[in-house]
C-alpha positions as CSV (number, residue, x, y, z in Angstrom):
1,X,7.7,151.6,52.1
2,X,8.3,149.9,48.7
3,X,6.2,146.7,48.3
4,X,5.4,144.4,45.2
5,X,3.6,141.6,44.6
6,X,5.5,138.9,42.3
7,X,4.7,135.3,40.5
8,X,5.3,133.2,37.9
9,X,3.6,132.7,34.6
10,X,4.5,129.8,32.3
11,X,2.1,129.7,29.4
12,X,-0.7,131.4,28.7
13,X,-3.1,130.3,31.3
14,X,-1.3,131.8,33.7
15,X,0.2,134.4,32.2
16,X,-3.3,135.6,31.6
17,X,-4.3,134.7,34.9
18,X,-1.6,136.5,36.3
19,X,-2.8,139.8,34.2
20,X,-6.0,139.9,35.4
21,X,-4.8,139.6,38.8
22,X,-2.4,142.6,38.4
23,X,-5.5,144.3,36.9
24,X,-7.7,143.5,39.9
25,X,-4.7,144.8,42.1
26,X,-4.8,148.1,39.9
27,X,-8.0,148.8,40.8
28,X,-7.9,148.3,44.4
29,X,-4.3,149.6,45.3
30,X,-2.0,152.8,44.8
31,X,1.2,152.2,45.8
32,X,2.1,148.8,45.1
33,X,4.4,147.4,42.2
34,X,3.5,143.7,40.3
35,X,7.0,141.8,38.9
36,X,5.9,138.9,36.7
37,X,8.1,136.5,35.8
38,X,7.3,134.6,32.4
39,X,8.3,133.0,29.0
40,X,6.1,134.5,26.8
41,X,5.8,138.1,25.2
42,X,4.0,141.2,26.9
43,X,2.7,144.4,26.1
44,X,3.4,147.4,28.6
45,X,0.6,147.6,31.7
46,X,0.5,150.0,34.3
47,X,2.2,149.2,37.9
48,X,3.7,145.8,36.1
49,X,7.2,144.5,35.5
50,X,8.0,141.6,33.0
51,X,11.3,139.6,33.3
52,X,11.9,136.8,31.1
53,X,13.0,133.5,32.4
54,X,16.6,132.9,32.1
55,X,17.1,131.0,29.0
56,X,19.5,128.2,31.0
57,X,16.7,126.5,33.2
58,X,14.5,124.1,32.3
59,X,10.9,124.4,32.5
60,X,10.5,120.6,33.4
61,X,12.6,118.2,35.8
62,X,11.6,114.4,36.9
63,X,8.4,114.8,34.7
64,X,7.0,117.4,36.7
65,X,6.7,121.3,36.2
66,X,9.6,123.3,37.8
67,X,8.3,124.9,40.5
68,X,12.2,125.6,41.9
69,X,11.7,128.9,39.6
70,X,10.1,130.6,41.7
71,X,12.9,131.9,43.3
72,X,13.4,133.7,40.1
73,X,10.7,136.9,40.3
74,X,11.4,136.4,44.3
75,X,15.0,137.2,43.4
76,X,14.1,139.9,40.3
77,X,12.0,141.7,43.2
78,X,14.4,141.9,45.9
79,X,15.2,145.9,45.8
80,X,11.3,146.4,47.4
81,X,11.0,147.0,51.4
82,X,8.3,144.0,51.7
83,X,8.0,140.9,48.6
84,X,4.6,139.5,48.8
85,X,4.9,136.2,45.9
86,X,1.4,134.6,45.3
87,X,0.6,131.9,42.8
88,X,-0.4,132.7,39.2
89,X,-3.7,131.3,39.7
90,X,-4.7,133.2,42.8
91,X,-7.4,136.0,42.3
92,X,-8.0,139.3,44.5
93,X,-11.4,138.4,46.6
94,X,-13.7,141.0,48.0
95,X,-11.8,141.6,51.2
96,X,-9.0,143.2,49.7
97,X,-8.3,146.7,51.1
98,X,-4.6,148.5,50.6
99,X,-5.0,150.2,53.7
100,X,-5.2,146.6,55.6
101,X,-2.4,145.3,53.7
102,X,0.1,148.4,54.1
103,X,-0.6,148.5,58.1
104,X,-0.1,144.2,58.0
105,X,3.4,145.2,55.8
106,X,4.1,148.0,58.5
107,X,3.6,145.9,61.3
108,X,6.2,143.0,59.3
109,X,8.8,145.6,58.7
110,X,9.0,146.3,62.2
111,X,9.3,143.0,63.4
112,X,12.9,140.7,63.5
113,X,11.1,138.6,60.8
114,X,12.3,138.1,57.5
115,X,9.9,135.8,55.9
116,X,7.1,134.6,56.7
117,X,5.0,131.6,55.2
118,X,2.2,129.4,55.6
119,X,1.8,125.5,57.1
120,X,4.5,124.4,59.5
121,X,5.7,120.7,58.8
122,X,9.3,120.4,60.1
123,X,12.0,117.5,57.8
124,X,13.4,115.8,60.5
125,X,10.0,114.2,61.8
126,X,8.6,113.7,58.3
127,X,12.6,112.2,56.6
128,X,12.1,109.0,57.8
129,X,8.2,108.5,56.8
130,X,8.2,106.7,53.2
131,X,4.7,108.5,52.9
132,X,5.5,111.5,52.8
133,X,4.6,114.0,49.9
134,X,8.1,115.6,50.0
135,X,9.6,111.5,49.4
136,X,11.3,112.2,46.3
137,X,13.3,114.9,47.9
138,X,15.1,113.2,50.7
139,X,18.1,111.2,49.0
140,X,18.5,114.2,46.4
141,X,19.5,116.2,49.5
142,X,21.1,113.0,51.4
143,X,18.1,114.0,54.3
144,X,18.7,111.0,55.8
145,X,22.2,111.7,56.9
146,X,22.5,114.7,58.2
147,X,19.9,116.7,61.2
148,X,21.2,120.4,59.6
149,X,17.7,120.3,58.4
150,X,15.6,118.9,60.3
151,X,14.3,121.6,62.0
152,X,13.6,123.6,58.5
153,X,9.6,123.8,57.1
154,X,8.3,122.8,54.4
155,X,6.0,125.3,53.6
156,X,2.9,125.9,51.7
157,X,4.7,127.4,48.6
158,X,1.5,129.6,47.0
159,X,1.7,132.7,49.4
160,X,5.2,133.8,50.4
161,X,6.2,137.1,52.1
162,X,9.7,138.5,52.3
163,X,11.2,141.5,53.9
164,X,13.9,142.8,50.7
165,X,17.1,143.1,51.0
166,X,20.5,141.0,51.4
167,X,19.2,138.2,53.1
168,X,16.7,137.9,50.1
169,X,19.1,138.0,47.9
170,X,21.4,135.1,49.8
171,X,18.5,133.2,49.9
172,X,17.4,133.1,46.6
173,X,20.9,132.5,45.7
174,X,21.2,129.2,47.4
175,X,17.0,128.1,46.5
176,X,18.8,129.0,42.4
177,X,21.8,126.3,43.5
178,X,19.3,124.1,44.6
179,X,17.0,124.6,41.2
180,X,20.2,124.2,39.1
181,X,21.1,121.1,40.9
182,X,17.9,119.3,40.3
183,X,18.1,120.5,37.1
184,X,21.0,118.6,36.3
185,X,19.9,115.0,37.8
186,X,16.4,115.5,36.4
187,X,15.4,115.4,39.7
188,X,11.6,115.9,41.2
189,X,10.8,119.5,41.4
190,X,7.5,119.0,43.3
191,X,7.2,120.5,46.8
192,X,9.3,123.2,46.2
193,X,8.8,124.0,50.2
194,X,11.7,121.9,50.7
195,X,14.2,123.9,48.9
196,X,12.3,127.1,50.4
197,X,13.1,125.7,53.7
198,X,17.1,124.8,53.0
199,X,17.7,128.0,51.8
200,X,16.1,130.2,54.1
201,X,17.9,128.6,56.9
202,X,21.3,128.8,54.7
203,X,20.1,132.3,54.5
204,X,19.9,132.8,58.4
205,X,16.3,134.2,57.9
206,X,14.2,134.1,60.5
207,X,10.7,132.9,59.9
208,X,6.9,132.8,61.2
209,X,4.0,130.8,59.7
210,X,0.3,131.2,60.3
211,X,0.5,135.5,60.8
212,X,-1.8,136.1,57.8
213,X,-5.2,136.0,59.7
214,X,-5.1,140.4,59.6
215,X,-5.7,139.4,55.5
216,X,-9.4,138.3,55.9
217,X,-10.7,137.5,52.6
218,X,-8.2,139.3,50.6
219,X,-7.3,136.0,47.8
220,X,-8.9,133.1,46.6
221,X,-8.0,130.2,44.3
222,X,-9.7,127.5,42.5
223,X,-8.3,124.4,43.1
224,X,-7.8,121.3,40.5
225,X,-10.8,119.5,41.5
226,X,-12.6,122.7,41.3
227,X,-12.9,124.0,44.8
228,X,-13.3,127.7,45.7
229,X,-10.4,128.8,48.8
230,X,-10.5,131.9,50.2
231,X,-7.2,133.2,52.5
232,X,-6.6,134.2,54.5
């Protein structure tokens, strides 16, 4: 079994934050690949795969970050059995053991899964609540007249896992559509779960959220305000 871990690194920040993760993950695993995507220069490091953003998308849309381009490493790591993409400013914790991880990526690969993600929180109860955090995303997609979605997630976007493959690619293809689209109205690129969601229904994925407890302890991030997560 072929697996990678992907992200993506705008800036240095998180392109460097990115590195160290990949060289944390050197030291604790054999068999893995790292894809990260980025728009900055790199120098060669072992088990790691740069790819340059493509030069056509826009790194901001509706005064936010992009976050729609994450689909691109997703997409640029779609020949591996199993995709694991975690956010650039994630670190390997303590926990971490390959051996863990490849019997959690056996156990996925054998299943009818195809993805599987974090935080269920379905569109059509949430479409019609002005509070939402997702608001800004329901006339871009005219949410309010149509139920084909409703019954999508909007995910927790920082820890994705994929099985490879056609369906990954399909996907991806349709989340790109929907990253080009906003693109082009300057449309808010916040809560990228939404597009995640669309697509992997467009897709005909099949999903499962909340299976990451056999990860105990293997990541942790910082968040803005300065507190310490650990997953899973």
């Amino acid at each position: 079994m072929k697996y990678a871990f992907t992200t993506l690194a705008v800036g240095d920040k998180y392109l460097s934050s990115a590195i160290r993760f990949a060289d944390r993950l050197n030291s604790k695993c054999k068999s893995h690949q790292m894809i990260i995507a980025t728009d900055l220069e790199t120098t060669p490091i072992p088990n790691v795969k740069f790819y340059k953003i493509p030069s056509e998308r826009k790194f901001f849309t509706g005064q936010f970050f992009n976050y729609n381009l994450k689909y691109f490493p997703i997409k640029s790591s779609s020949e591996f059995d199993v995709i694991i993409y975690v956010d650039s400013d994630w670190e390997i914790y303590d926990g971490f053991d390959e051996e863990k991880l490849l019997n959690f990526l056996e156990t996925f690969m054998k299943s009818d899964l195809d993805f599987l993600f974090e935080r269920p929180h379905k569109i059509g109860p949430s479409k019609n609540d002005n509070n939402c955090f997702w608001k800004n995303k329901i006339h871009p997609y005219n949410l309010l007249n149509t139920s084909q979605y409703d019954d999508c997630d909007v995910c927790n976007e920082q820890f994705l896992l994929f099985k490879g493959g056609k369906k990954l690619i399909k996907f991806c293809d349709y989340w790109e559509k929907r990253c080009a689209y906003l693109e082009s109205i300057d449309g808010w690129a916040f809560a990228e779960g939404v597009e995640i969601g669309m697509s992997a229904k467009d897709a005909g994925m099949i999903s499962e959220y909340s299976l990451f407890r056999e990860l105990p302890q293997f990541f942790k991030f910082t968040s803005v305000s300065g507190i310490e997560y650990t997953r899973f």
